[in-house]
VEXVO-829279 format. One record per residue (C-alpha): residue number from 1; residue in one letter; y, x, z. Coordinates in steps of 0.1 Angstrom, whole numbers. Example, Ala and Ser with C-alpha at 12.3 -4.5 7.8 and 13.67 -1.06 7.14 Angstrom:
2
PT   pos   code   north    east      up
PT     1      a     -45     123      78
PT     2      s     -11     137      71
END
This chain:
416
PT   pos   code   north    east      up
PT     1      x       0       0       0
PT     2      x      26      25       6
PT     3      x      20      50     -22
PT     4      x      24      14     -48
PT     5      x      56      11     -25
PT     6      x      68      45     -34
PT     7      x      60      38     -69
PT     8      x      77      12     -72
PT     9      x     104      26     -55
PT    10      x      98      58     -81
PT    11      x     104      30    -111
PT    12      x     135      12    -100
PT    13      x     154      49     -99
PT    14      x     143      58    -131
PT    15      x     152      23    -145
PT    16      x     188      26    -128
PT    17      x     189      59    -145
PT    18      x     178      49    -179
PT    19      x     207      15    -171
PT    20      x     230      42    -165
PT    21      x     225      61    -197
PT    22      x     225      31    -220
PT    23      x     256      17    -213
PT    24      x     275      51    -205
PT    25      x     293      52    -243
PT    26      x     306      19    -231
PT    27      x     319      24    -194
PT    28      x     340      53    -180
PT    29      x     323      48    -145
PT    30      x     287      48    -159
PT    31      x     298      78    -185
PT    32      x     311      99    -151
PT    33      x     279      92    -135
PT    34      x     256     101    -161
PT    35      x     275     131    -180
PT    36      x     280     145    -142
PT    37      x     241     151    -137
PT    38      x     236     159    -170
PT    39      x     259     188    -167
PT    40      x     246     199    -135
PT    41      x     213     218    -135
PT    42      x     232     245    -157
PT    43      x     258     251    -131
PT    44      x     231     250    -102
PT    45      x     212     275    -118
PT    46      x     241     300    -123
PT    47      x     260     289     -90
PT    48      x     225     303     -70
PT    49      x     218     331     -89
PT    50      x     228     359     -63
PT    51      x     235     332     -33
PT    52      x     218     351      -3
PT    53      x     238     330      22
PT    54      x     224     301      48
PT    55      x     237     267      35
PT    56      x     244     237      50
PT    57      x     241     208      31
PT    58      x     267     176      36
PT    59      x     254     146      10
PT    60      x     281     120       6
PT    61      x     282      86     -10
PT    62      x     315      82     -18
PT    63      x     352      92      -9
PT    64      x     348      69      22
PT    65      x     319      90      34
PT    66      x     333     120      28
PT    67      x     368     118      45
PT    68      x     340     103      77
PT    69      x     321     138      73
PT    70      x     352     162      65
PT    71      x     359     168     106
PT    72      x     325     176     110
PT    73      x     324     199      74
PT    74      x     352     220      90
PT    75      x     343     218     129
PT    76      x     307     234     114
PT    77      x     324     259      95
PT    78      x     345     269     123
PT    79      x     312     272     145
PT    80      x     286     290     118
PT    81      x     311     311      96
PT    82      x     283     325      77
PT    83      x     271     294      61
PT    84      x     282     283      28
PT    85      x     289     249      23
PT    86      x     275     222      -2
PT    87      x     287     186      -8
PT    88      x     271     162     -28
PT    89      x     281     128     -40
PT    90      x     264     102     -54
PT    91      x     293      83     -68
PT    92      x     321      94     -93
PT    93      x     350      80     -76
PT    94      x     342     107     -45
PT    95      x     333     130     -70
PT    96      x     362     133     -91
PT    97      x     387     126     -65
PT    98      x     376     159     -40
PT    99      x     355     180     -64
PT   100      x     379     205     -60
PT   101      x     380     206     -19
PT   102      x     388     239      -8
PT   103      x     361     236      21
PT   104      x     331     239       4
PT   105      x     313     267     -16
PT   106      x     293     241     -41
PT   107      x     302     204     -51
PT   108      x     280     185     -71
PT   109      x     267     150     -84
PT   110      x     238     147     -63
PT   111      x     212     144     -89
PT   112      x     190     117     -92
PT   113      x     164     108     -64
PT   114      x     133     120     -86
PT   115      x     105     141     -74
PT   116      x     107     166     -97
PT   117      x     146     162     -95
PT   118      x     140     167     -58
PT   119      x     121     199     -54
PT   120      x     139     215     -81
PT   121      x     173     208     -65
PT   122      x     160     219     -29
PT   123      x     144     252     -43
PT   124      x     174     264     -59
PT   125      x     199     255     -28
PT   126      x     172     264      -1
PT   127      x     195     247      23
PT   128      x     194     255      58
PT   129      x     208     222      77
PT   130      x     211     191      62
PT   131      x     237     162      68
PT   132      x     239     128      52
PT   133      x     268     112      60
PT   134      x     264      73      75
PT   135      x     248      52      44
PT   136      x     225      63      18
PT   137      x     189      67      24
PT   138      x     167      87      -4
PT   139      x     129      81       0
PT   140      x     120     116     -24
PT   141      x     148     136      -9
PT   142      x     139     125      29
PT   143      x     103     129      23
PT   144      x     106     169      12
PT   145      x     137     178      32
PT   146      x     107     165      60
PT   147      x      78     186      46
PT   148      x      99     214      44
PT   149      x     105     212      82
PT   150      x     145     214      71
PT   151      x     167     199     105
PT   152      x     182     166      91
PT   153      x     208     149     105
PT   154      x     228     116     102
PT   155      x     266     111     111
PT   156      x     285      81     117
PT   157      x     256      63     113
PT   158      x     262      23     117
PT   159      x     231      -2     117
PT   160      x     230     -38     119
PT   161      x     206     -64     117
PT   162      x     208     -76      87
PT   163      x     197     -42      68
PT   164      x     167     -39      58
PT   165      x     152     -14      80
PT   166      x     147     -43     104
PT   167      x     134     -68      80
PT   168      x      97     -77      79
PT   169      x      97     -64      42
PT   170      x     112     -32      51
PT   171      x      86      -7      56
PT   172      x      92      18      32
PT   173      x     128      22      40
PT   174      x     117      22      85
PT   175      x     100      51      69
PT   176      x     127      69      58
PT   177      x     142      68      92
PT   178      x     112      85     106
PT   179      x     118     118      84
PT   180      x     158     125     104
PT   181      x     156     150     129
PT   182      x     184     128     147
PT   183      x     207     102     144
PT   184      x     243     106     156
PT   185      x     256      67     153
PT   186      x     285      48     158
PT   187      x     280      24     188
PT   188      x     256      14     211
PT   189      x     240     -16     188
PT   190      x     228       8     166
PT   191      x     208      30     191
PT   192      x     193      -8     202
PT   193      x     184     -15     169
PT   194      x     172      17     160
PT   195      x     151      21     194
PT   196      x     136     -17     182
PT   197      x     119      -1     157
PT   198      x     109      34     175
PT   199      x     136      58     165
PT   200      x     145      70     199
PT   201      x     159     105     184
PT   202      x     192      88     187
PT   203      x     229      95     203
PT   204      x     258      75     204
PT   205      x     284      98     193
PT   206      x     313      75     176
PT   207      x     329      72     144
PT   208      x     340     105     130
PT   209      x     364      84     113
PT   210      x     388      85     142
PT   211      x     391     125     144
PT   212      x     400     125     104
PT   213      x     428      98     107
PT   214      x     439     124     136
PT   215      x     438     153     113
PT   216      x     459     135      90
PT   217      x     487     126     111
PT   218      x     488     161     125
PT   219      x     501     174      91
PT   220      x     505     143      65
PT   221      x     523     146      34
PT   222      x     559     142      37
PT   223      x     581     129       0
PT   224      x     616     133       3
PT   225      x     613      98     -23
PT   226      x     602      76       0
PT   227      x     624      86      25
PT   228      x     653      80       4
PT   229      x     640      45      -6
PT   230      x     631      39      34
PT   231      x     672      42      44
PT   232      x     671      26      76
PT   233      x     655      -4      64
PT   234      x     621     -17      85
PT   235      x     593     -12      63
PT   236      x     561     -28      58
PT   237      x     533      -9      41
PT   238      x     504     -28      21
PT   239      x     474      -5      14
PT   240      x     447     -10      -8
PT   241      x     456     -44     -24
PT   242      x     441     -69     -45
PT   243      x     457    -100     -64
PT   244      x     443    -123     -34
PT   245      x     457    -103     -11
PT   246      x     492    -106     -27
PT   247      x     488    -138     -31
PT   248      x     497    -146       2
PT   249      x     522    -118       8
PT   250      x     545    -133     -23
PT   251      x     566    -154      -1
PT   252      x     571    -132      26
PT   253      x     580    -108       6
PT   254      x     602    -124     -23
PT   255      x     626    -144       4
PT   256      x     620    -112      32
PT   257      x     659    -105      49
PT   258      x     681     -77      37
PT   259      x     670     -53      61
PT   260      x     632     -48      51
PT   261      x     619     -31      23
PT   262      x     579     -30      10
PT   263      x     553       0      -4
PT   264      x     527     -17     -24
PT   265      x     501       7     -29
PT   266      x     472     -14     -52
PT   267      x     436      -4     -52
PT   268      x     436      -4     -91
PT   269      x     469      20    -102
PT   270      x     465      15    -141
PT   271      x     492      -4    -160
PT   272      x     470     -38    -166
PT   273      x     469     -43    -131
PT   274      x     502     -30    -118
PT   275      x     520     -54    -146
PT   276      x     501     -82    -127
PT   277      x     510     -71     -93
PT   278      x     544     -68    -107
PT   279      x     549    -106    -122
PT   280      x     556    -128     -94
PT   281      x     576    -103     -75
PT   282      x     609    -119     -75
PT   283      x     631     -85     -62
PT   284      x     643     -51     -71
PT   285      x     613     -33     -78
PT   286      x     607       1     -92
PT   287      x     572      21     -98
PT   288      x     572      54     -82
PT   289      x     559      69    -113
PT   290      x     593      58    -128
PT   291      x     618      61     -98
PT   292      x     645      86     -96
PT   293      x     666      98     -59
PT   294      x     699      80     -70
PT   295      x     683      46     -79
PT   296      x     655      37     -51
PT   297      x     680      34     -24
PT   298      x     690      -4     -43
PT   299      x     652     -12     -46
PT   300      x     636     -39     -23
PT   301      x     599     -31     -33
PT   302      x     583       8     -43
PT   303      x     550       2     -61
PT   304      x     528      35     -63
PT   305      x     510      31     -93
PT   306      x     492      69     -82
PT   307      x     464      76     -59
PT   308      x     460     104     -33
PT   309      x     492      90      -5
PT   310      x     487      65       7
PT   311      x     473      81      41
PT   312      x     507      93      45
PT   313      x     528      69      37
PT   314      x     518      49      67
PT   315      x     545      70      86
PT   316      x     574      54      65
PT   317      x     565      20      81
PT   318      x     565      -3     110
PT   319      x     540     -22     101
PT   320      x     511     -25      75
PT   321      x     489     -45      58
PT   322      x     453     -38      45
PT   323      x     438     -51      14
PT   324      x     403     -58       5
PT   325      x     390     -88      31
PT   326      x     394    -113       8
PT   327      x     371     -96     -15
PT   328      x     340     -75      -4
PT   329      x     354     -61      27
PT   330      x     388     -49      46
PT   331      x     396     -13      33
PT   332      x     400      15      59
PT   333      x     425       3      84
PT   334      x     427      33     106
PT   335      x     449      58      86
PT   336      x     475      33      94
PT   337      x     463      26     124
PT   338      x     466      62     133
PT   339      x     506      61     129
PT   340      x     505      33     153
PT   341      x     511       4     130
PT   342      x     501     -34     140
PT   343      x     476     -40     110
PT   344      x     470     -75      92
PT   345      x     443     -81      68
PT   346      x     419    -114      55
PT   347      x     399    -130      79
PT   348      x     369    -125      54
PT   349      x     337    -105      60
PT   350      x     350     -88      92
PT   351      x     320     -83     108
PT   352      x     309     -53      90
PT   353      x     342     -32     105
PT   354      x     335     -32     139
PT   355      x     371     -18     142
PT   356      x     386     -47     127
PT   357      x     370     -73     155
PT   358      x     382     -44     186
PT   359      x     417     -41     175
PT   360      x     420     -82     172
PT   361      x     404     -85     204
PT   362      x     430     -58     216
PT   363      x     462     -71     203
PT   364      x     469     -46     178
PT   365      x     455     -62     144
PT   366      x     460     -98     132
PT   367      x     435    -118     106
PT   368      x     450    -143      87
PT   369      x     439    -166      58
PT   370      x     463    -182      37
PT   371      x     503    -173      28
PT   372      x     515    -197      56
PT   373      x     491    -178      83
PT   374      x     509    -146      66
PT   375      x     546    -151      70
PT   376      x     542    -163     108
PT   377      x     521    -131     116
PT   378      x     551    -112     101
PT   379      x     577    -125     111
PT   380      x     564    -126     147
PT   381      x     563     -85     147
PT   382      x     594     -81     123
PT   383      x     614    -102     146
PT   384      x     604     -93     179
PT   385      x     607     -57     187
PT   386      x     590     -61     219
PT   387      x     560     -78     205
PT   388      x     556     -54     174
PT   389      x     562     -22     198
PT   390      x     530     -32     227
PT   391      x     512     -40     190
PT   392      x     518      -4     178
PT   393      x     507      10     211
PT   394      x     476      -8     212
PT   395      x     469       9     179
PT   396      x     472      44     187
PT   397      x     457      45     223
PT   398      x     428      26     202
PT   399      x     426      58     178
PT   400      x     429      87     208
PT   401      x     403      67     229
PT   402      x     378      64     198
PT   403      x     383      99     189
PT   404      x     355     130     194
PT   405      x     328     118     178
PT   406      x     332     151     160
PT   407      x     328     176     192
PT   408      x     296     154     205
PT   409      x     281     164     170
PT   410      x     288     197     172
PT   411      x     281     204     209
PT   412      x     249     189     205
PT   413      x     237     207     175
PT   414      x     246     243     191
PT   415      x     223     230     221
PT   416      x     194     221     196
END
C-alpha cells in the first residue's frame, strides 16, 4: 500500500511537470518555472566543482518563506562562519525577486521532487544541515535527506487541523513528518496536533516572522519622495491591495479631509491593473513611477506601481490597511505592524493568521466587511488621537513580545 502511495505520489509530480512544460510558451509564471530548472543542473555542476566547504541548506517556497527564514539564514551564519549557504525556491515570484541575496553562496529553483532529481541534487550539494522553512513537504527529498542520516529541521512551522497530516487519508504525508530531525513551530496547537499523531520531536519556538519585521525597522529604506509628498499631512498606508479591497476604501478616501493623504501600494504593479485602481479615485493622484519633488506635495493619493518598498513605507503612516482578506487570505500585516500602525483588513479567511485573531482580540487590528464598516473604523482612529495612539502601542509591544523565535532556534541547535 505505501509503495502504490508513493507511486502515485511519483506520477502527480511528473504530470505537474509535464503541465508546467506544455503551457510554458503561453504563461510567464509557468515559463519562469520551467526554464528556471531547466537551466539549472549546468550551473549546479560548475557552482560545486571545487566547493570543499560544509553547506547548510535553507529550502524556501516562496518570498513569504524566505523573509520568515532570513533571521535564522544570518543568525546561522553569524554562528558557523565556515558554512556556505544554499537557498532554494520552489516558486518564481521568490525566486526572481531575492535571487540575487547577498547572504547566500548558491540560489536556485529547487528542482523537481524526482528521485533521480533528488539524489542527483543532494550528491552534488552534499549539504551538511538542512532547513525547510514552514510549508512545503517533499516525499523523495525527505525520504533521502532521511537515509542519508542528514539533521533536518523545520522553522516556523504552523499546523492546523484541517491539513492533511491529520486526515484519515493522510498517511503518506504523516510519513513525511516522521523523516525531520525536529520541528521548531509556531504555537502551542501545533505541538498538540503534532504530538496527536506521535511527533514529539517538537518545540514551540515562535514565528520568525517577528525578528525580520524587527530587522527591517532597524534600518528601513528611507525616500526623500515620499517624505515630500507626506508634508505634515496624517497618512494612511494600504498594502497589498486588491479591487475588493478598494472597493470599500473608495469613499473614505475620495471625500477624506484636507489633512490626510494615501499610499496605495497594489499587489499587481502593471499598468492594466493600476489603470483600474486608478478609475474611481476621485483626487489628485500621481504614480510614483511618474512623480517628480516639485509636484507631489499638491497630490492627495501616491500610487507605487513598483515592488520592493512597501516594508518601508509603513514608517510614512499612522495608520494602515492590508489587502488580500477578501480574496484567499490577509497579506503579511506585521511589517506595518512593526512601525506601530493600528491595522485594518477583510474579515474573510482569518483563521489561517493566527496574528490577525491576537491583535483583534488586543485592540490593535480592526476586521471590517463592507465600505460603511470601513469609514467608521477610520475615522474612529483618524479622529481620535487617543484612540489611534493606545491602538499603535498595542501593535508594537505585540511585535517585541512575539519576537526571538530566531535565538530559540539557534540556541537549540548549538545544544544538539
Amino acid at each position: 500500500m505505501h509503495s502504490m502511495k508513493v507511486f502515485l505520489y511519483n506520477v502527480s509530480i511528473l504530470a505537474y511537470w509535464v503541465i508546467a512544460l506544455i503551457i510554458t510558451p503561453f504563461n510567464l509564471k509557468a515559463r519562469a518555472f520551467t526554464l528556471g530548472r531547466l537551466r539549472f543542473w549546468k550551473r549546479l555542476k560548475n557552482d560545486f566543482a571545487n566547493n570543499n566547504a560544509p553547506l547548510a541548506w535553507f529550502h524556501c517556497a516562496s518570498l513569504g518563506e524566505f523573509e520568515q527564514g532570513k533571521p535564522v539564514i544570518e543568525a546561522f551564519k553569524v554562528r558557523n562562519p565556515g558554512h556556505k549557504i544554499l537557498i532554494t525556491f520552489f516558486s518564481p515570484s521568490g525566486y526572481e525577486q531575492r535571487k540575487n541575496y547577498e547572504g547566500a553562496d548558491y540560489i536556485y529553483y529547487l528542482p523537481m521532487d524526482l528521485p533521480s532529481n533528488v539524489n542527483q541534487f543532494l550528491d552534488a550539494t552534499n549539504p551538511e544541515i538542512i532547513f525547510f522553512v514552514k510549508y512545503e513537504f517533499w516525499y523523495n527529498y525527505l525520504s533521502q535527506i532521511h537515509k542519508r542520516e542528514i539533521p533536518l529541521y523545520n522553522i516556523s512551522g504552523l499546523f492546523t487541523s484541517g491539513h492533511i497530516f491529520f486526515k484519515f487519508y493522510g498517511g503518506l504525508h504523516r510519513k513525511m513528518l516522521t523523516f525531520f530531525t525536529h520541528f521548531f513551530v509556531q504555537n502551542s496547537a501545533s505541538k498538540t496536533l503534532l504530538n496527536q499523531i506521535d511527533i514529539t520531536n517538537v518545540t514551540v519556538s515562535g514565528d520568525t516572522r517577528f525578528d525580520r519585521v524587527l530587522q527591517t525597522i532597524a534600518s528601513p529604506n528611507h525616500y526623500p519622495l515620499i517624505e515630500k509628498f507626506k508634508g505634515n499631512a496624517q497618512v494612511i498606508v494600504i498594502g497589498s491591495c486588491w479591487p475588493e479591497d478598494m472597493d470599500v476604501l473608495y469613499d473614505f478616501i475620495n471625500s477624506a479631509h484636507e489633512n490626510m493623504k494615501f499610499i496605495i501600494a497594489p499587489h499587481l504593479v502593471d499598468d492594466v491593473h493600476v489603470k483600474i485602481l486608478e478609475k474611481d479615485l476621485q483626487v489628485a493622484h500621481v504614480r510614483i513611477s511618474d512623480a517628480v519633488e516639485e509636484e507631489v506635495v499638491g497630490k492627495k493619493v501616491m500610487v507605487i506601481n513598483t515592488i520592493g518598498m512597501l516594508s518601508s513605507l509603513y514608517q510614512y503612516g499612522e495608520i494602515a490597511y492590508i489587502g488580500g482578506a477578501f480574496r484567499d487570505g490577509v497579506h503579511n500585516i506585521l511589517e506595518a505592524v512593526a512601525f506601530g500602525l493600528p491595522v485594518i483588513f477583510g474579515d474573510k479567511n482569518l483563521d489561517k493568521f493566527p496574528e490577525t485573531l491576537e491583535l483583534i482580540a488586543l485592540g490593535g487590528a480592526f476586521s471590517i466587511s463592507n465600505k460603511a464598516a470601513a469609514s467608521a473604523v477610520l475615522t474612529k482612529l483618524t479622529e481620535s488621537e487617543d484612540y489611534r495612539l493606545a491602538a499603535s502601542g498595542i501593535s508594537s509591544n505585540y511585535i517585541q513580545d512575539k519576537s526571538g523565535a530566531t535565538q530559540t532556534i539557534i540556541d537549540q541547535l548549538v545544544q544538539a
